[in-house]
C-alpha positions in Angstrom: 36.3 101.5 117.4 35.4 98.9 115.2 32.7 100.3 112.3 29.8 98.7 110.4 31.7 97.1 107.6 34.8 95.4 110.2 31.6 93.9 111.8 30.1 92.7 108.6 33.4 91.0 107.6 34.0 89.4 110.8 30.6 87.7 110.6 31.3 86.9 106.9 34.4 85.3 107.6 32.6 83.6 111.2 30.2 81.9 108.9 32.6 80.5 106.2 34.7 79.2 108.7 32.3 78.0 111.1 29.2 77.3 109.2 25.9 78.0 109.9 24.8 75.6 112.4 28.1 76.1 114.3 27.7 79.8 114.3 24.0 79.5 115.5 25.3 77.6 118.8 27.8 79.9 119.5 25.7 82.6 119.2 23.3 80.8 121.7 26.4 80.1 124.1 27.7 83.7 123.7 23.7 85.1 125.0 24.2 83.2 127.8 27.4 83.9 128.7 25.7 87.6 128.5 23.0 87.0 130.9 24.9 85.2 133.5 27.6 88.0 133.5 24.4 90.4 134.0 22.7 88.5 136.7 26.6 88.2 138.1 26.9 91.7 138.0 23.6 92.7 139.8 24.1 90.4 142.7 27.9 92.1 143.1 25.9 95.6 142.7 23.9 94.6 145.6 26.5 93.5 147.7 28.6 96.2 147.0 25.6 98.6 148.3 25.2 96.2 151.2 28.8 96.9 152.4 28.7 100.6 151.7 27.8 103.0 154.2 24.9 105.2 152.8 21.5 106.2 154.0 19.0 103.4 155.2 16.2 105.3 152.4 18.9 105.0 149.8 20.1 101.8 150.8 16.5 100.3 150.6 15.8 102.2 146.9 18.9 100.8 145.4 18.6 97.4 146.8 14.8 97.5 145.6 16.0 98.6 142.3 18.9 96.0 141.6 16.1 93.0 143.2 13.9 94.2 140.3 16.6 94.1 137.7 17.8 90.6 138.5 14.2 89.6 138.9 13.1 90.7 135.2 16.3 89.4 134.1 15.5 86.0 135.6 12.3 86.2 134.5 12.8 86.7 130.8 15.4 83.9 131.0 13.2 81.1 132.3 10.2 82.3 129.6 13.4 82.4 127.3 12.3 78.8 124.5 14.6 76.4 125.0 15.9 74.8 121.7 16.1 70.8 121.5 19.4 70.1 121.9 
């Protein structure tokens, strides 16, 4: 497990080599990356549950559950600013 000060030297190190503005856009391109494995992740959920044999009542909580996930996620990622690139 990697502790608090292997973190703090990584990022050191990440911002000498990289610089600032470099390390500010891969930052950006790693959140993204993030939410589109999340969102990616949800939608498999759902199919998975979709495929599965369980109860219709269970099947219609999950799936209601996982729709509200993905639909907060998507949500808070079109309200997201967008930078001026």
């Amino acid at each position: 497990m990697i502790g608090w000060e292997e973190i703090l030297v990584i990022i050191i190190l990440a911002l000498i080599l990289l610089g600032p503005e470099k390390l500010t856009e891969l930052a950006r391109n790693l959140g993204k990356l993030y939410g589109e494995y999340k969102k990616a992740k949800t939608m498999f959920e759902l199919e998975m549950l979709k495929a599965s044999k369980i109860g219709d009542e269970d099947f219609k909580r999950e799936v209601e559950k996982k729709y509200e996930e993905l639909k907060i996620d998507l949500e808070a990622s079109l309200n997201r600013p967008r930078s001026n690139q």
